[in-house]
N, C-alpha and C positions, 0 to 999 in steps of 0.2 A: 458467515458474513453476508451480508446484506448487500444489494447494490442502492445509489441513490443518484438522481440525478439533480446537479446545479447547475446554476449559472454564475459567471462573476463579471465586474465590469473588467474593463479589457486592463487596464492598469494594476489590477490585483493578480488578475489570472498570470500575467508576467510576472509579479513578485511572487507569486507561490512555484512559477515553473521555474525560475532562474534558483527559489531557494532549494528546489528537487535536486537541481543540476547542481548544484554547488555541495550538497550532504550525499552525492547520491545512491536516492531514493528514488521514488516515485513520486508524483505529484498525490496521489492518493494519500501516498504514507506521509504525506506532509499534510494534507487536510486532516484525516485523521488523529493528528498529532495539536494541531490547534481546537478541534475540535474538543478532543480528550482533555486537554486543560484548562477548556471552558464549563464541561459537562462536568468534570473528573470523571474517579471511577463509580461514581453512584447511579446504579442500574445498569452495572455489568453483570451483575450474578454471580452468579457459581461460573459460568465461563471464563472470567475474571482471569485466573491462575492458567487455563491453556492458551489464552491470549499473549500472556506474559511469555508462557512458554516459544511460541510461536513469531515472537515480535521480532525476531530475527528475519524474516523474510522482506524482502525486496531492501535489505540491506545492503547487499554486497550489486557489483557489477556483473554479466554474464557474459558470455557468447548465446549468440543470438541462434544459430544452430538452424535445422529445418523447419525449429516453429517460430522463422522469422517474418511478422515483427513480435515480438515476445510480449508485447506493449499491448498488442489485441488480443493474442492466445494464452496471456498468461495461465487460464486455469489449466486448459494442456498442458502445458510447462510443467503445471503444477503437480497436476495428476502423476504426469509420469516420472515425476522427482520422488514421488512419496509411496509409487503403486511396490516398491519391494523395503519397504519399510515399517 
């Protein structure tokens, strides 16, 4: 995954965090999610199907735990969610 950075006018950035808070996700997984509906899936590639697989993440709710805020560390989080798997 790729990192990207944007900007939004202040009235959007609210409508995509309150719709994060209300599904929750993350505000990311809500961008990517408008994004992928615009784009579809042409020039996913072959990654395509472990995306799919994977789309489960930042689904659910956590404890936030020693790598709190989980919000900046996620890839920690991540790592060591996956490191005996």
């Amino acid at each position: 995954m790729r990192r990207a950075q944007i900007q939004f006018e202040e009235s959007l950035y609210k409508a995509v965090r309150r719709r994060a808070f209300e599904r929750h996700v993350s505000v990311s997984a809500v961008v990517r999610e408008a994004v992928r509906s615009q784009v579809g899936e042409y020039g996913l590639g072959r990654d395509t199907a472990k995306r799919r697989k994977l789309s489960f993440i930042s689904s659910f709710s956590s404890r936030q735990g020693r790598l709190k805020p989980v919000s900046e560390r996620h890839d920690e989080a991540l790592a060591e969610v996956l490191k005996d798997w």
